[in-house]
Backbone as a chain_set.jsonl record, in Angstrom:
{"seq": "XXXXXXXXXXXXXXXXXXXXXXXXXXXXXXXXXXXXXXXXXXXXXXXXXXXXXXXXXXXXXXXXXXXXXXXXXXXXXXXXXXXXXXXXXXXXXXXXXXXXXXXXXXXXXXXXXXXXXXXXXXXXXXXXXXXXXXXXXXXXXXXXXXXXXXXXXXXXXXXXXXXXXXXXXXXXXXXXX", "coords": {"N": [[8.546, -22.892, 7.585], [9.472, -22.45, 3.784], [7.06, -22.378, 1.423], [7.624, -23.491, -1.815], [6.482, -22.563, -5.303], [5.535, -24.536, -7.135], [4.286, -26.433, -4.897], [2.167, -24.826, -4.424], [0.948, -24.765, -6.588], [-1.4, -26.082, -7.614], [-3.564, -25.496, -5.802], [-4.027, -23.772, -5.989], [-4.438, -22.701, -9.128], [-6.796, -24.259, -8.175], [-8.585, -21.929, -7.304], [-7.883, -21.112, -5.147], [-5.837, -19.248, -2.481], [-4.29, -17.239, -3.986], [-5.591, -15.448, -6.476], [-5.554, -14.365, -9.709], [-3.372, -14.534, -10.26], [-0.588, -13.89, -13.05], [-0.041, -15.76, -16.235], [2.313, -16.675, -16.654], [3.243, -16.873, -14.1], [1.46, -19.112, -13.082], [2.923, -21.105, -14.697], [5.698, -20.713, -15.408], [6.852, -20.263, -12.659], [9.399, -18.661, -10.664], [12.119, -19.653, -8.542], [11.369, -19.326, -5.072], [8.974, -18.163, -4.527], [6.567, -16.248, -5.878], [5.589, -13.741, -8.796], [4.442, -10.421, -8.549], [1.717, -8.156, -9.951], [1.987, -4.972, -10.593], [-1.076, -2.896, -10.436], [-2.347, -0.652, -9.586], [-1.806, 2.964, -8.606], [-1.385, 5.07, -6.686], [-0.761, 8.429, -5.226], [0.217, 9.796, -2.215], [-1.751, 12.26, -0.704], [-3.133, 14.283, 0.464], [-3.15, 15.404, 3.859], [-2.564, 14.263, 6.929], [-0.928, 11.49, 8.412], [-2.134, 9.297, 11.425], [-1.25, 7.102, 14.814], [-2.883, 6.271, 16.869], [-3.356, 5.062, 20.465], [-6.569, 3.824, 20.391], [-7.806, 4.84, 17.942], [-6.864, 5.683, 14.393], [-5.439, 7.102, 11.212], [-4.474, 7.712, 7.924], [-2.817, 9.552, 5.253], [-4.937, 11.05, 3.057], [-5.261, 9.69, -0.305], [-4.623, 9.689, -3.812], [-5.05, 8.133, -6.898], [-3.787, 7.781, -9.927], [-3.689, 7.991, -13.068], [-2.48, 6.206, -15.414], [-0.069, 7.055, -18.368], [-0.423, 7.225, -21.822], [0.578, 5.003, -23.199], [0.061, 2.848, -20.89], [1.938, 3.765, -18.66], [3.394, 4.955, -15.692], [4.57, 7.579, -14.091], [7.552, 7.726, -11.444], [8.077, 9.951, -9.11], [10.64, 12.222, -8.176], [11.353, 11.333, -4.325], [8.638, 11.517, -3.4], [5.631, 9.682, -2.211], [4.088, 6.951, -2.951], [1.197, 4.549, -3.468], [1.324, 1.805, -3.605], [-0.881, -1.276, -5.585], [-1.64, -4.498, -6.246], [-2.251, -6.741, -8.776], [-3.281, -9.401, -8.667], [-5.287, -11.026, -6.289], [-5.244, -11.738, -2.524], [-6.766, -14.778, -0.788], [-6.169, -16.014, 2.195], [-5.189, -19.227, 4.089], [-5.95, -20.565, 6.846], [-3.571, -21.634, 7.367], [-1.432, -20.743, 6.454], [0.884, -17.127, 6.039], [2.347, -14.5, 4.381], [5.196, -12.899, 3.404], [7.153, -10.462, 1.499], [8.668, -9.086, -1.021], [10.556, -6.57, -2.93], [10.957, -6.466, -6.715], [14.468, -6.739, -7.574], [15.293, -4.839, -9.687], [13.748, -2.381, -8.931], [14.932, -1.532, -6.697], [17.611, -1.292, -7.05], [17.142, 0.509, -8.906], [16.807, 3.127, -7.315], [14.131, 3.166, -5.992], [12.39, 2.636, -3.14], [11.118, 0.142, -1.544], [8.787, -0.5, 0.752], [6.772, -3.01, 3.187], [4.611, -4.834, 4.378], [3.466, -8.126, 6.428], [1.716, -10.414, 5.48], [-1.429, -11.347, 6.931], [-2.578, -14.885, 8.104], [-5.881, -15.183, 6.538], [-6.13, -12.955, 5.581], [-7.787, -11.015, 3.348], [-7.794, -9.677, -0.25], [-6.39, -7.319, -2.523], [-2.928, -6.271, -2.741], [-1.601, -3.841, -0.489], [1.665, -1.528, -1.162], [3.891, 0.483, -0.43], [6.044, 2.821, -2.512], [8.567, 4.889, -2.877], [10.294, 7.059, -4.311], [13.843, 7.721, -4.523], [16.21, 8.347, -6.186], [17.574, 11.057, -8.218], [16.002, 11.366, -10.733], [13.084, 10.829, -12.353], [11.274, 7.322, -11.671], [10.372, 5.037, -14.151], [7.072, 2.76, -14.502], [5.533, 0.227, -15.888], [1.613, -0.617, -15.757], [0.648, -3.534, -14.979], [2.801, -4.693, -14.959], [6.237, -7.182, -13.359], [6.592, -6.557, -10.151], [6.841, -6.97, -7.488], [7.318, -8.904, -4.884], [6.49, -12.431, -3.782], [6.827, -14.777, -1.209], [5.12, -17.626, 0.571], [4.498, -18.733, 4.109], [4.83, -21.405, 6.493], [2.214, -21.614, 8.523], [1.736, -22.897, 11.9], [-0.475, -23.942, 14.474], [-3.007, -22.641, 16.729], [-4.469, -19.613, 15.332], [-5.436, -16.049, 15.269], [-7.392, -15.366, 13.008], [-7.004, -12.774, 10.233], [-8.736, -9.423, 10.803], [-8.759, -7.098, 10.352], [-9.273, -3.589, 9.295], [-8.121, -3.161, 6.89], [-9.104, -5.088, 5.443], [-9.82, -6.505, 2.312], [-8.527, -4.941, 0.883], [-8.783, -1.816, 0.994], [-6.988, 1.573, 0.405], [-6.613, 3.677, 1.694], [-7.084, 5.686, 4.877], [-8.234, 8.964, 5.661], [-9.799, 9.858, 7.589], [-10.431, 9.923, 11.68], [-10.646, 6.905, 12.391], [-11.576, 3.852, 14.65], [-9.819, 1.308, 16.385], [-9.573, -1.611, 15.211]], "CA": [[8.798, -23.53, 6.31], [8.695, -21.613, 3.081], [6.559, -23.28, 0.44], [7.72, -23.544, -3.138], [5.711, -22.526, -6.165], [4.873, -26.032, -7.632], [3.737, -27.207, -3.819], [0.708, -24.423, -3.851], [0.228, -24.281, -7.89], [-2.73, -26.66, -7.784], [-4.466, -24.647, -4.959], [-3.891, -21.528, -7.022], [-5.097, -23.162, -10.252], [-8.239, -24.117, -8.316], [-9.006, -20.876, -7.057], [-7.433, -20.701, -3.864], [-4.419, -18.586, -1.944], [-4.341, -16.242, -4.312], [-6.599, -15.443, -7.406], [-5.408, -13.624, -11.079], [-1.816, -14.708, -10.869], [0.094, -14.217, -14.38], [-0.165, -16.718, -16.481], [3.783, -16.577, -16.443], [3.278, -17.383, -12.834], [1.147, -19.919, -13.054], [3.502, -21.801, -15.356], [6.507, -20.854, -14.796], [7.499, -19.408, -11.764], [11.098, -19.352, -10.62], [12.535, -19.179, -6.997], [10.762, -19.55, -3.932], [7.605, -17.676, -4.611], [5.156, -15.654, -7.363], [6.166, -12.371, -8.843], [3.058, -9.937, -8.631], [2.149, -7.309, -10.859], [1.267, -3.473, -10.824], [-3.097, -3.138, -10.652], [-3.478, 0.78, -9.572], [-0.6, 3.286, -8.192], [-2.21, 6.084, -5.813], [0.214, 8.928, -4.001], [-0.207, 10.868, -0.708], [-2.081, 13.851, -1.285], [-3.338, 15.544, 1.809], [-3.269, 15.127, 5.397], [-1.033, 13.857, 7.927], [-1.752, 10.372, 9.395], [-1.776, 9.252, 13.183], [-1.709, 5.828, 15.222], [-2.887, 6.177, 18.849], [-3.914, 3.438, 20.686], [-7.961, 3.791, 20.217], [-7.82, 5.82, 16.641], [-5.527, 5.806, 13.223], [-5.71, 7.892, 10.102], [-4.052, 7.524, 7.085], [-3.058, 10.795, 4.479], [-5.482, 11.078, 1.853], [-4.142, 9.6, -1.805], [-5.312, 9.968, -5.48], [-5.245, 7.601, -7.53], [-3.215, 8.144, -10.811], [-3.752, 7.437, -14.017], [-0.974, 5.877, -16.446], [-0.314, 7.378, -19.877], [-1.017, 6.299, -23.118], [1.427, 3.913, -22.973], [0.192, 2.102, -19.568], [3.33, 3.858, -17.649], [3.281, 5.578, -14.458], [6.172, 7.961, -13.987], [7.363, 7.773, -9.922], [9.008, 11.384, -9.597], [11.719, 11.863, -6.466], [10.475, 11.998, -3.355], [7.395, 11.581, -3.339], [5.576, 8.389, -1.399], [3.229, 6.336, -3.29], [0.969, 2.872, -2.881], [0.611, -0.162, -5.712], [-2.136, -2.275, -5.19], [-1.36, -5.763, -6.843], [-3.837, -7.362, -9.637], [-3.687, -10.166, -7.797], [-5.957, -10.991, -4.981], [-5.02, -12.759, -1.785], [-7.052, -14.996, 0.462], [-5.138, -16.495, 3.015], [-6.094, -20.359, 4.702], [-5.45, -20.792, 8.457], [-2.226, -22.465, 7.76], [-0.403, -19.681, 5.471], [1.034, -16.161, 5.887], [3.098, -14.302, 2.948], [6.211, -12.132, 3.136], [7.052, -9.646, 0.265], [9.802, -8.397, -1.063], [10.669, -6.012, -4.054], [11.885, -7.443, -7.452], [15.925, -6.453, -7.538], [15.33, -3.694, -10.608], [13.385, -1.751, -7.842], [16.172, -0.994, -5.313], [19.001, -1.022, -8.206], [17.219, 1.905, -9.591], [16.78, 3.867, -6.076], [12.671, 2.508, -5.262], [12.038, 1.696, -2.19], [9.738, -0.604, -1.675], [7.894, -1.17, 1.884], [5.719, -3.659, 2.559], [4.19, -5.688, 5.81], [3.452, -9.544, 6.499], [0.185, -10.642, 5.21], [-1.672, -12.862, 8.122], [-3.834, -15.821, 7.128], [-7.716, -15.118, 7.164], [-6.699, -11.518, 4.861], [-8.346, -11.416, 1.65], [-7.317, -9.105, -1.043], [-5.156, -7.127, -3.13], [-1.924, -6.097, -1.409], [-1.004, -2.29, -1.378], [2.737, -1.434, -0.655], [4.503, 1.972, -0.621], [6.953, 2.845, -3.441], [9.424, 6.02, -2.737], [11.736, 6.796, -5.692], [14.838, 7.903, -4.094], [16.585, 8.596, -7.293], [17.204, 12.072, -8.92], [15.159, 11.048, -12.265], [11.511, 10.162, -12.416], [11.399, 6.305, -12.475], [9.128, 4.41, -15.01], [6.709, 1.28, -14.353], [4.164, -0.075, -16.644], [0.526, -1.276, -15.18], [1.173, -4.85, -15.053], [4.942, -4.695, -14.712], [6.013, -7.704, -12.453], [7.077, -5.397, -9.195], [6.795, -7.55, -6.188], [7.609, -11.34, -5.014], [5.646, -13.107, -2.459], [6.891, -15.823, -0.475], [4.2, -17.623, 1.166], [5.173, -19.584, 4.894], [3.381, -22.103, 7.062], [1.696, -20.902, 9.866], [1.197, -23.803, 12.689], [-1.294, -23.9, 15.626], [-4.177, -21.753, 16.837], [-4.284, -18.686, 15.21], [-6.41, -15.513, 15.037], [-7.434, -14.902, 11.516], [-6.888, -11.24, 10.047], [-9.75, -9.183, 11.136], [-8.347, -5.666, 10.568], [-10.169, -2.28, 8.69], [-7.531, -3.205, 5.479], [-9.545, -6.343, 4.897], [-10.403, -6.206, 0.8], [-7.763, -3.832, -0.129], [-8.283, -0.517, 0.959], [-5.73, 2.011, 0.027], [-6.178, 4.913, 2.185], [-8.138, 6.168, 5.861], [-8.042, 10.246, 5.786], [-10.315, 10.275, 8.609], [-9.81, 9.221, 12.34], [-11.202, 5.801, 12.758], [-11.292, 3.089, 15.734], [-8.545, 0.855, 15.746], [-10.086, -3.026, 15.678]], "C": [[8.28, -22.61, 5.2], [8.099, -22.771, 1.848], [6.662, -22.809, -1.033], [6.218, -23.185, -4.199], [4.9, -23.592, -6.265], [3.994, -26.709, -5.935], [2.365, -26.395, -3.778], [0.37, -24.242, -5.201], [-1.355, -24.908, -8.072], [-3.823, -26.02, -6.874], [-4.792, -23.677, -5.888], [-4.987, -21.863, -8.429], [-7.244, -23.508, -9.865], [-9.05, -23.122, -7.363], [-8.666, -20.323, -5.444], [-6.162, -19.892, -3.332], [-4.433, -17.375, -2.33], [-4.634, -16.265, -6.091], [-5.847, -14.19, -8.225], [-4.269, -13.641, -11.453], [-1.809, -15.194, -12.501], [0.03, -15.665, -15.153], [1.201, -17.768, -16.589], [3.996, -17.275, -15.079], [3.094, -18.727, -12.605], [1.921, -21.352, -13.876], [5.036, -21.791, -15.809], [7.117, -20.055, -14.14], [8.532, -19.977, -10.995], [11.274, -18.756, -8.97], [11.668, -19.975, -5.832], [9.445, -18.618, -3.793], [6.766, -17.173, -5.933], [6.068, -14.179, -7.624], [4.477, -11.895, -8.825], [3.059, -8.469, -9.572], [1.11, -5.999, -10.628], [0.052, -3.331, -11.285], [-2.791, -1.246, -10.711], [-2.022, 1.093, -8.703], [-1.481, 4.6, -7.849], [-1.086, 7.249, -5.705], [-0.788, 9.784, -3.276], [-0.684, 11.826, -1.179], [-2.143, 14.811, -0.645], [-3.399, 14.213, 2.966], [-1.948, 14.917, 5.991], [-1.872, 11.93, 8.403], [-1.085, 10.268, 11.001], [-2.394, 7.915, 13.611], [-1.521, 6.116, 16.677], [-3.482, 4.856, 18.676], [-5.549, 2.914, 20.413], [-8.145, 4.102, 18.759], [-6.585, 5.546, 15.318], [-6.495, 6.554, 12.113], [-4.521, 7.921, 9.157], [-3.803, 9.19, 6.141], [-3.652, 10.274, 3.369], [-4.782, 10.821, 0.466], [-5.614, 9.697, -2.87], [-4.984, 9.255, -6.241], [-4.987, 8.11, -9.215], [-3.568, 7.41, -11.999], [-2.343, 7.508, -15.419], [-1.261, 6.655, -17.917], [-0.764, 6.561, -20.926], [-0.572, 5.457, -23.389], [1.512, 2.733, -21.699], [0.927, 2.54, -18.817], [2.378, 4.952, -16.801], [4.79, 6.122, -14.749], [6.446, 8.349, -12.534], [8.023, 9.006, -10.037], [9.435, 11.534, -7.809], [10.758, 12.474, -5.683], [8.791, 11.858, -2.839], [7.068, 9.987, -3.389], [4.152, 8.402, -2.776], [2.527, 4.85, -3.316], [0.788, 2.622, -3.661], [-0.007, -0.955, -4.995], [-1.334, -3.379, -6.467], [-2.56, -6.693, -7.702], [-4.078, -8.668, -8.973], [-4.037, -10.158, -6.649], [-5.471, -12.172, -4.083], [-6.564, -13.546, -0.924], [-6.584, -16.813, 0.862], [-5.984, -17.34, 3.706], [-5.4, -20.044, 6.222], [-3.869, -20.837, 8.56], [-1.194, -20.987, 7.067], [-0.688, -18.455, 5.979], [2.113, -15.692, 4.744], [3.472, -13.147, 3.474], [6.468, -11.466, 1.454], [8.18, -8.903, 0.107], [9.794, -7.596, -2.667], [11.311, -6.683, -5.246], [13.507, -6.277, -7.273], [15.715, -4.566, -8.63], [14.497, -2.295, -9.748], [14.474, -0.845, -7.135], [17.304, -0.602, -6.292], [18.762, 0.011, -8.715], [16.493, 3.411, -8.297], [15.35, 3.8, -5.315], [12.902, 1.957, -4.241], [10.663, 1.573, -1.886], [9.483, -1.325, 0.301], [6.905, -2.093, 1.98], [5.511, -4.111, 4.48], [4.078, -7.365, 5.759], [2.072, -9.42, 6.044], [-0.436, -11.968, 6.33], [-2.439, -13.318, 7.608], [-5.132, -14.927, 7.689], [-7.511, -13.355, 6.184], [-7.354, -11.877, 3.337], [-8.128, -10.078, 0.779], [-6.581, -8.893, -1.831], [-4.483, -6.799, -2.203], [-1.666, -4.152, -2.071], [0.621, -2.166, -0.355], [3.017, -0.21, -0.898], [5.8, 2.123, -1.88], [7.295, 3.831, -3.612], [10.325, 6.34, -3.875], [12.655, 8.08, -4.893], [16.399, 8.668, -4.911], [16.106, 10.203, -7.598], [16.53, 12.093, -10.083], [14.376, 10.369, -11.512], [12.145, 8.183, -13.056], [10.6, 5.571, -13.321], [8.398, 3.083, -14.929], [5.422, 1.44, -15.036], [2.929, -0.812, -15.544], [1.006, -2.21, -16.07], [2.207, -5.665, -15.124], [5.086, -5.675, -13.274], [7.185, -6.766, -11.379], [7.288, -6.049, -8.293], [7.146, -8.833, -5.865], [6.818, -11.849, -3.5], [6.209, -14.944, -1.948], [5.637, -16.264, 0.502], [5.335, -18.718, 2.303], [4.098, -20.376, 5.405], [3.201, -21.561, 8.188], [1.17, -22.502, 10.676], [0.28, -23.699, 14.301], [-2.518, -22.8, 16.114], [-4.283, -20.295, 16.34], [-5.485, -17.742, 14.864], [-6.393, -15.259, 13.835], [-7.567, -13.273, 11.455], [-8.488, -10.675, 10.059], [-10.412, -7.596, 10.79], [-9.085, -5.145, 9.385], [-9.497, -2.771, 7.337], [-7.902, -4.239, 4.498], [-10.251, -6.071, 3.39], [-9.814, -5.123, -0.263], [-7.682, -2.232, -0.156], [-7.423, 0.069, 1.066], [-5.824, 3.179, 1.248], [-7.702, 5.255, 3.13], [-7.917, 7.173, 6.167], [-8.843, 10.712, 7.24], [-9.896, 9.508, 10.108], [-10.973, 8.269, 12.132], [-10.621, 4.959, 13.861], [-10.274, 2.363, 15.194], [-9.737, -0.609, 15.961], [-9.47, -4.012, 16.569]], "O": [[7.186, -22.048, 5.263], [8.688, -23.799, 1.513], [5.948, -21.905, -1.467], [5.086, -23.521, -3.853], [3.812, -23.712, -5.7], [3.058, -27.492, -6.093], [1.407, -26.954, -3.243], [-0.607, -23.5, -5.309], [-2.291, -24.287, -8.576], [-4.986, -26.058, -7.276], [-5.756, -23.037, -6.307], [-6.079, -21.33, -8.622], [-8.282, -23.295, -10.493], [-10.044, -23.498, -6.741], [-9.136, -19.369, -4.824], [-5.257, -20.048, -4.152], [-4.54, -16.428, -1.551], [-3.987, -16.985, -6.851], [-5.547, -13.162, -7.618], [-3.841, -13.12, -12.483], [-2.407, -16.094, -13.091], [0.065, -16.676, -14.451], [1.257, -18.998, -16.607], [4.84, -18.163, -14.954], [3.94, -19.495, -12.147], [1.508, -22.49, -13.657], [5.532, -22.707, -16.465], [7.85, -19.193, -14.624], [8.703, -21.153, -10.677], [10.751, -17.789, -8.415], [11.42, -21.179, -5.879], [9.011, -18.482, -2.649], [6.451, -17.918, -6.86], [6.93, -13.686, -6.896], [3.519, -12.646, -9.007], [4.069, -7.822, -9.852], [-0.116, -6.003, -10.522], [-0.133, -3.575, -12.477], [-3.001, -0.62, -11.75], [-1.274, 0.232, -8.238], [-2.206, 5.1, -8.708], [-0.144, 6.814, -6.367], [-1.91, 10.243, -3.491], [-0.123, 12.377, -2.126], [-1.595, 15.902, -0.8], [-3.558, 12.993, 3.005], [-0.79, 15.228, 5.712], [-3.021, 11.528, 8.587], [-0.121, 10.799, 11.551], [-3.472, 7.479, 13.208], [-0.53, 6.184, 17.404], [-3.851, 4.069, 17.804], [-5.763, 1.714, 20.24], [-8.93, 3.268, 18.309], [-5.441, 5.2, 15.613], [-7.723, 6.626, 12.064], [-3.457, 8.193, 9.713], [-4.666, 10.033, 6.388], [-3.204, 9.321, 2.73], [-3.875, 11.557, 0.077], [-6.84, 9.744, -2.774], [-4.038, 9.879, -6.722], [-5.877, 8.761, -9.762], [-3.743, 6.194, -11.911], [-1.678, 8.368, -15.997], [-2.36, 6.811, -18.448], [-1.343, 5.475, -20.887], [-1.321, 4.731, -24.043], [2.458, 1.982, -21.463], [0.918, 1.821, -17.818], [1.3, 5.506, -17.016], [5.756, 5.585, -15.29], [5.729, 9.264, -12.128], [8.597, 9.202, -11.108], [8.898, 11.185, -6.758], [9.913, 13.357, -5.831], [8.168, 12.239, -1.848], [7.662, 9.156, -4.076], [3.539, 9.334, -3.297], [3.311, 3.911, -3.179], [0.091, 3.12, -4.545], [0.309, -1.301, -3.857], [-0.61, -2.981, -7.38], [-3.561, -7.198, -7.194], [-5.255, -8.949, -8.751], [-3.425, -9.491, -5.814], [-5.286, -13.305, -4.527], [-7.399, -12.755, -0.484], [-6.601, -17.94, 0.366], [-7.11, -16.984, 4.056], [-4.43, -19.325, 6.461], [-3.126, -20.338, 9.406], [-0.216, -20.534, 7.663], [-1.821, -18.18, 6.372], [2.742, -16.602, 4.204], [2.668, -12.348, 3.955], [6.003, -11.978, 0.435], [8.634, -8.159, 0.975], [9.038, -8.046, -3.528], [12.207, -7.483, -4.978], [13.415, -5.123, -6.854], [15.994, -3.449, -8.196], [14.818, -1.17, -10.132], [14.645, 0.374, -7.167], [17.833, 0.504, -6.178], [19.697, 0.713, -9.099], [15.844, 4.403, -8.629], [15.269, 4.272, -4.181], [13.529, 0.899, -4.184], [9.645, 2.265, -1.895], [9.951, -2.341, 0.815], [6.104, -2.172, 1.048], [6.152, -3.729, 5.46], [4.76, -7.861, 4.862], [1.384, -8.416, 6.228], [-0.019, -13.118, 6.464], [-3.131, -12.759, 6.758], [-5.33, -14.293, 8.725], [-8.492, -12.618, 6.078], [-7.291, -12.834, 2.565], [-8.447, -9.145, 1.515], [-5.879, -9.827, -2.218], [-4.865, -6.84, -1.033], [-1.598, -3.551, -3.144], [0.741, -2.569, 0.802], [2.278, 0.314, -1.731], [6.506, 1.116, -1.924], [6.665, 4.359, -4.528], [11.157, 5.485, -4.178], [12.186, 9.205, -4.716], [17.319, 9.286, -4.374], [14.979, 10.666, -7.424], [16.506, 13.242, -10.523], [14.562, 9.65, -10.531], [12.833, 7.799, -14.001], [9.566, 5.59, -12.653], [9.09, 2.135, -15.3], [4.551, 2.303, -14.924], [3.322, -1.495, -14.598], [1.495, -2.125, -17.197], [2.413, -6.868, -15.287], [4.456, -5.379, -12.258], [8.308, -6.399, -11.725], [8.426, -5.731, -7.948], [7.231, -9.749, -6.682], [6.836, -11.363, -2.37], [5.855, -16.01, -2.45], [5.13, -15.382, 1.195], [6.369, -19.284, 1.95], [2.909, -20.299, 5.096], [4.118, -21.028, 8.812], [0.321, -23.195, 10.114], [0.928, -23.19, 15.215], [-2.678, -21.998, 15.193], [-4.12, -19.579, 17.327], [-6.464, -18.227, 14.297], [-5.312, -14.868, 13.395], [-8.081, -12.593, 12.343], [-9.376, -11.292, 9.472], [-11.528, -7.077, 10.836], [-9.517, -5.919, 8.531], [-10.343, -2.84, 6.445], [-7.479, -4.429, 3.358], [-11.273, -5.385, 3.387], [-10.143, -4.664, -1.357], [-6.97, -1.519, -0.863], [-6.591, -0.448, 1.812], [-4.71, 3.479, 1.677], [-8.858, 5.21, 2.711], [-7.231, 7.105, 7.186], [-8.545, 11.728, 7.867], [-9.121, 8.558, 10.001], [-12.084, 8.661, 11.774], [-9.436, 5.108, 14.16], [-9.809, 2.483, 14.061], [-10.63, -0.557, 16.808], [-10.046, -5.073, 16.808]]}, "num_chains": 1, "name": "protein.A"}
């Protein structure tokens, strides 16, 4: 089941699910979920990453800073992660799907993303490729993302994993949890 805006606004309002949504959001949000908005925009810098079964490593990113104007300019080719000003944390019962807003993909962004399982807490970071021969342009705080949240029913393990609180990037090897 996916759950409508208005069915989790009063959670949200009193500090639960997910914490710093828009105020736009909070009052009127359209569809079947939240839009979320551009916090911090990193890219790959060095390394390589690797997922064995004991070990993973991530490539080193940097953390960009927008012009004088708040913008970020994505330039082809080149992989980068958005962290989301809003923070999640997720109850037993809920997990959240993610999808790009439409002006994304229409202008050659692609936008990756994963499932969020209950029990994570954070911001969300997603990948954002520009695909496009021209640099594309997004303001910090530009709504970028959409979150459907679903219900989750029966015993489940809560999220437990190294990404717990938002980290963007593991350059070194580390265990897997």
């Amino acid at each position: 089941m996916i759950f409508t805006p208005n069915a989790l606004i009063e959670q949200i309002k009193n500090g639960k699910i997910i914490k710093n949504l828009s105020e736009r959001e909070l009052t009127n949000a359209e569809g079947v979920g939240f839009d979320l908005q551009l916090n911090t925009l990193s890219i790959l810098s060095d390394g390589s990453g690797s997922l064995r079964v004991q070990t993973r490593r991530t490539p080193a990113t940097t953390i960009i800073t927008p012009n004088p104007d708040g913008c970020y300019f994505l330039e082809k080719e080149k992989i980068y992660l958005a962290t989301t000003t809003e923070e999640f944390d997720l109850p037993s019962d809920l997990a959240a799907t993610f999808f790009p807003r439409s002006t994304l993909f229409r202008s050659g962004i692609q936008f990756t993303s994963s499932i969020l399982p209950a029990g994570y807490k954070g911001p969300m970071t997603f990948s954002l490729i520009n695909l496009n021969s021209q640099a594309f342009e997004i303001e910090k705080g530009a709504r970028f993302a959409h979150v459907v949240f679903h219900s989750v029913e029966g015993n489940v393990g809560l999220y437990r994993g190294q990404w717990q609180g938002g980290r963007i990037s593991q350059p070194f090897d580390e265990g897997q949890v």
